[in-house]
N, C-alpha and C positions, 0 to 999 in steps of 0.2 A: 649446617653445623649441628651434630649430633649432643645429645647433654652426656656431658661428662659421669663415667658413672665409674666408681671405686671397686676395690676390695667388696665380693658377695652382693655388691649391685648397691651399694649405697654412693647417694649424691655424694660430690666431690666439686673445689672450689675450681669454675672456669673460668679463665683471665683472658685478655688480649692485651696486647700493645696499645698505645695511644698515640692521635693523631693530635694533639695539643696545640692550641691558640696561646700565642705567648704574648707578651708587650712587645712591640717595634724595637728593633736595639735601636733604631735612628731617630728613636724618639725626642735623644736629648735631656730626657729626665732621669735624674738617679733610681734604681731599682726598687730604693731604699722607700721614697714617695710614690711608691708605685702599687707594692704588698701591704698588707695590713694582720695584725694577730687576727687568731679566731676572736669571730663577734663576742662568745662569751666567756671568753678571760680580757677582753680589753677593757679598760677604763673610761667610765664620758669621760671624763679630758681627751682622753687618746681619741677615741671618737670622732669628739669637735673638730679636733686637730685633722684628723681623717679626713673628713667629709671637706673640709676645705681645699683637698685636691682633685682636680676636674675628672681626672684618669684612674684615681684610686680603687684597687679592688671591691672594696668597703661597697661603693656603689652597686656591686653587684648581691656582693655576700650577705648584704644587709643594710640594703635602700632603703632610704628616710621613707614617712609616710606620704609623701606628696612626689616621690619619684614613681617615674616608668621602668623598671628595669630591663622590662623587652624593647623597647625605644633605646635605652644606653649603648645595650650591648649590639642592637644592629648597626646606629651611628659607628660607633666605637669597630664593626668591624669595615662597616662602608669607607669609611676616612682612615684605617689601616692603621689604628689604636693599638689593636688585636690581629696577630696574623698566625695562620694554621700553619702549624707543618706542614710537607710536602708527604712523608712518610711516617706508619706509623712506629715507636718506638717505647723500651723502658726510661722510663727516666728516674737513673738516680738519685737519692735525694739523702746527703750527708748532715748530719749536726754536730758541728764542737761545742763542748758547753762543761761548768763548771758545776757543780752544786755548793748550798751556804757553807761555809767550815770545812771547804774539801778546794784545796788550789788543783789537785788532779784535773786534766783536762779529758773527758771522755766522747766518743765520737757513735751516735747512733749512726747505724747503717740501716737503708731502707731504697724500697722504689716505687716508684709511681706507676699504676696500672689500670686496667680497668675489669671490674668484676662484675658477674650478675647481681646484680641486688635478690638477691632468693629470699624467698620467702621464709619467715621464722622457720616454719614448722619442718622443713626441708633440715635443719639440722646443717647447713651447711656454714652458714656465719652464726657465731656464738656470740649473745650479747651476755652482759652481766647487769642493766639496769634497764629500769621502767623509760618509756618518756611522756611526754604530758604534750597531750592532744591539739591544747591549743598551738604550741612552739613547732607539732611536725606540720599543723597546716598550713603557718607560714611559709614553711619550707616548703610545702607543697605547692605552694602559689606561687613563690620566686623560681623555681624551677621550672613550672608551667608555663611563667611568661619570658623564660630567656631561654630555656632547652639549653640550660649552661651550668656545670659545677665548676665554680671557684675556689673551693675549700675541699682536700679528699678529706674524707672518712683516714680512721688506722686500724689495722688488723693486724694480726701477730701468726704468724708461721713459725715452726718447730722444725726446726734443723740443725741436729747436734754435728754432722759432717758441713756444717758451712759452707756449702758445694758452691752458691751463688755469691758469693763473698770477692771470688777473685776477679771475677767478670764484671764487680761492681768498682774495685777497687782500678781497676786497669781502665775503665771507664771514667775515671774521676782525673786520671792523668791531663784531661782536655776539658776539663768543666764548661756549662754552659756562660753561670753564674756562680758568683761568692762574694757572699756581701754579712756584713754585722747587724743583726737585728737590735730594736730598743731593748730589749734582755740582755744582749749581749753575744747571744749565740751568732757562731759562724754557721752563714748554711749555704750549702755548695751544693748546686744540682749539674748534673751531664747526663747522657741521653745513649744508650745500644742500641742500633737499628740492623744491629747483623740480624738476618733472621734464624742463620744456625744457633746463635748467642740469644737471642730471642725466644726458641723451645724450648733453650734449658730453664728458663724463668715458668713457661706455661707449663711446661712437664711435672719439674719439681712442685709446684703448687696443686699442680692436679690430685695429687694423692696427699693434701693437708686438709684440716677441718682449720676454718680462720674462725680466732675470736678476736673480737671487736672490742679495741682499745678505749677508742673516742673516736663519737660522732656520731652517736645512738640517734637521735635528734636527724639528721640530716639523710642516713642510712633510710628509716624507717618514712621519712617523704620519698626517698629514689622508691622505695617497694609499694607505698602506698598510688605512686604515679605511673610505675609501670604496672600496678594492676588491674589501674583504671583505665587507661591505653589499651591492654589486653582485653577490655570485657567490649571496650568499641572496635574493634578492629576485628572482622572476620577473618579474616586472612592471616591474623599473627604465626609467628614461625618463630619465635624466641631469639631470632637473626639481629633485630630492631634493637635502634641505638636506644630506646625509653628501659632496657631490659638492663641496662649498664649502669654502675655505675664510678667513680674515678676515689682509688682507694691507695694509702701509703700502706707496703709491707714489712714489717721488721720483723727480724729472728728471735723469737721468744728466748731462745737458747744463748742469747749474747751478755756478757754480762756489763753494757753499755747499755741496757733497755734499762733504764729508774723510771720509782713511781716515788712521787713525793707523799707526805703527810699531807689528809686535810682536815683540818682543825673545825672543832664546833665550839661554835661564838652562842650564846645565851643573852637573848633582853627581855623584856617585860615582865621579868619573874616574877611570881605574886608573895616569893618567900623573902625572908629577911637572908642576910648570911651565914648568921648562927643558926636560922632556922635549917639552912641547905645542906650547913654542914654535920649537924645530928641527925638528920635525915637520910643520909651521904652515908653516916658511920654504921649503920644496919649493914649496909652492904659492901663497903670498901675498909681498909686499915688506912688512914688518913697518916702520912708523914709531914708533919712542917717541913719546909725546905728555906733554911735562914735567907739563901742569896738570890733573893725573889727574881732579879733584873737579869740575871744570867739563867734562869729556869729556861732549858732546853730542850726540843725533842729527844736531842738524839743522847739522852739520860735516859729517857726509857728504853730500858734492855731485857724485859722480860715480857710475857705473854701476859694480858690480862691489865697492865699496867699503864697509870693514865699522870699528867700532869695537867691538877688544878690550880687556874691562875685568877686571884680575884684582884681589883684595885691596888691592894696594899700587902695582901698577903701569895703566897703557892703553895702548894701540899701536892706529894706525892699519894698515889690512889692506887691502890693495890686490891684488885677484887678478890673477896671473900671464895677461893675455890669450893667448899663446900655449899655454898648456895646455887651452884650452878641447877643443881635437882631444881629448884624454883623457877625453871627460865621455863615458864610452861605453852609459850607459843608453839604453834604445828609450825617445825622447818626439820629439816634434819640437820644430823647433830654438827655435823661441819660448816654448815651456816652460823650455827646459834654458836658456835664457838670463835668465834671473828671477834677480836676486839672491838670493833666497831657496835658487832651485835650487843656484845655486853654491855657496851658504852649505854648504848639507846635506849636499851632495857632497864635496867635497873640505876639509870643515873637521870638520862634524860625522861625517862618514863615516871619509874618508882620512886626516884628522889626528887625532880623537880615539878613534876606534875603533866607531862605532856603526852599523851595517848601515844603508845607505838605508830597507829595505823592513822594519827593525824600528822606524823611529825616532818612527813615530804612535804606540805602544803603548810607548816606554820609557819610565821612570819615572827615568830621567836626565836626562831634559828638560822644562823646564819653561818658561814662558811669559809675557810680562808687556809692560803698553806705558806702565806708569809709570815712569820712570827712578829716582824717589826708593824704589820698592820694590825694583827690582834693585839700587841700593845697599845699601840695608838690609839683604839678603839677603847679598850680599858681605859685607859690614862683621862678619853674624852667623856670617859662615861657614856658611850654609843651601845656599849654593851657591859652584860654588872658578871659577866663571866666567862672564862676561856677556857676548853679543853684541848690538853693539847695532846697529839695519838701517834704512836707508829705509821709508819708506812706500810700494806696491805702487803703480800709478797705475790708473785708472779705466780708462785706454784696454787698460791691459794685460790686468786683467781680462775686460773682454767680449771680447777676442780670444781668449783662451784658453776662455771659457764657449760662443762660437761654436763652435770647433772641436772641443767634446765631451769636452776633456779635462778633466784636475783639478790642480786648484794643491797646492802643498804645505800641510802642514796649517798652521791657524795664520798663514797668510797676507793678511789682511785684516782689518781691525778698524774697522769704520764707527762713526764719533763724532757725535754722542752716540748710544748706544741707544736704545730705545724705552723708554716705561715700561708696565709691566702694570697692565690693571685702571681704564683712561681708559675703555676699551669692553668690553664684552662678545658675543659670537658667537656666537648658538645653531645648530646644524644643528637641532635635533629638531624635528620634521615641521611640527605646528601652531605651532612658535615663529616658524620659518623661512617659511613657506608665506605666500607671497601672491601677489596679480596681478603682476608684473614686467613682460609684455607690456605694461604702461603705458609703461615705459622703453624699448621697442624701437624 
């Protein structure tokens, strides 16, 4: 298999089909006890509750400290827990789903596939944030001892003619699966094994650059494990299932792709309130907002503009556009202009005290894009303040993933998630291994 190469010889993203290990239908068990949210938006409760199912995906995606996870997943296929397709195939993967203050019901379209895990520098997958070392070697260990992904990665393609749309659509007519998640979301997966229908998925992606939604985390163990495979193996040929890895694609260009707000939580402050907020007013026009309990995101309608929520009081937060001269970090100028940037800078930085280049690693900050839980948290006094932010835009993001930089943390939050455990992804050799050249 030749590496895919674009327009003037630049890499291009190479997919295949998948030969997917699914749950037994004669299992007997609801679907529903079977998948699990990604490990991190789920809650320990949800967790607890998880782990108390013998078959649960949980056990693979993220095995307690006293599990085997390469011991599970052979059991599980020995005893026909888990069973592989016969062929490999797209599978589609649909989401109905609502957002807060909106009864509209919107439906992401996407599919399941398998991608090289290429190398950053390759330019072929575009991330937009850091990960942290410790969290991708876990990953790297879990996948080492099961040679199994249970959770894809998401990537996003650009296709304003929709070409792949109908074929996904006609494929839904026969669904695998559809079941209601604890969110609430509808998710309906079905399966194209034409392989005429098949190149058109491999073709049109061949000539897309993919940036990476979610699952920066998990991506960067697939690359870090295929590299390490690569440097043992003389013989590699870039053929091998460790070279793969199992990725959802959606159309950047749809406008059922949402990213939600995500909100910074503040504890340990060392300021008083009146201190934060004279502090505050250097850099923002601070607006009282009389009707604290209904302070909303989606009131902020302008660029630069934030809602502060303390215990008792909110104020609207409107930066000072003429300070922006002041923003004197090295990024360029469309990073430093992200509300997010501003935020960090001159609020979380210069008015409350916390270093730019500590503020991924503090433990003063916290994170959240349900509004009823940054309440809560206020109310409990778990945290002595809320910001609440815009929503990041699509267009913003690939501009910044284009240009190689990286967003601030915590700056995107694609709705709905995926669920774990719809599919299964083997690398290991005979699991993985087949003729593909069919699909070329």
């Amino acid at each position: 298999m030749k590496k895919a190469i674009g327009p003037k010889g630049k890499n291009v993203a190479e997919i295949l089909p998948l030969r997917a290990w699914r749950y037994n239908e004669n299992l007997g068990i609801p679907l529903e006890q079977l998948v699990s949210p990604l490990f991190d938006v789920a809650s320990a409760k949800q967790l607890m509750k998880l782990y108390q199912f013998p078959f649960n995906s949980i056990h693979i995606t993220l095995p307690d400290k006293a599990a085997k996870p390469g011991k599970i997943i052979k059991k599980w296929k020995h005893d026909a827990i888990l069973i592989q397709d016969r062929e490999p195939a797209i599978y589609v993967y649909y989401q109905y789903f609502t957002l807060p203050n909106d009864n509209k019901e919107y439906c992401r379209k996407g599919f399941i596939a398998q991608i090289k895990a290429y190398n950053w520098e390759e330019k072929v997958i575009l991330r937009h944030e850091d990960t942290i070392p410790s969290s991708v070697s876990e990953r790297v260990q879990v996948l080492k001892e099961t040679l199994m992904q249970s959770s894809p990665t998401h990537g996003l393609y650009e296709d304003k003619t929709f070409h792949l749309e109908k074929y996904m659509d006609d494929a839904m007519k026969i669904p695998l699966y559809d079941i209601i998640d604890d969110l609430g979301v509808r998710d309906v997966l079905a399966r194209i094994t034409d392989p005429m229908i098949v190149k058109k998925f491999l073709g049109l992606i061949k000539s897309k650059k993919i940036i990476l939604a979610d699952g920066h985390h998990r991506i960067q163990a697939a690359i870090e494990y295929k590299n390490k495979c690569t440097r043992k193996n003389p013989y590699h040929n870039g053929k091998e299932g460790y070279n793969y890895h199992m990725m959802y694609f959606t159309n950047s260009s749809s406008n059922n792709l949402k990213i939600l707000p995500t909100h910074r939580l503040l504890k340990n402050i060392q300021l008083t309130e009146k201190e934060t907020l004279t502090k505050a007013k250097k850099y923002f026009d601070l607006i009282p907002l009389s009707q604290h309990d209904i302070a909303h995101p989606n009131q902020i309608k302008s660029k630069w503009s934030f809602i502060l929520l303390t215990k008792k009081s909110s104020y609207g937060m409107l930066f000072k556009r003429e300070l922006f001269k002041d923003f004197t970090i090295s990024a360029p100028a469309m990073l430093k202009e992200l509300d997010i940037s501003i935020l960090h800078f001159f609020f979380v930085d210069k008015t409350v005290g916390i270093p730019l280049n500590q503020q991924r690693y503090s433990n003063s900050i916290e994170y959240a894009n349900d509004l009823e839980v940054c309440q809560q948290k206020l109310s409990k006094e778990e945290v002595a303040m809320v910001l609440l932010t815009r929503a990041i835009k699509i267009e913003e993001i690939i501009k910044v993933c284009n240009s190689g930089h990286i967003l601030p943390q915590k700056s995107t939050y694609f709705y709905p998630k995926l669920l774990s455990g719809l599919l299964f992804g083997s690398i290991k050799e005979e699991e993985f291994n087949y003729p593909y050249y069919n699909y070329q």
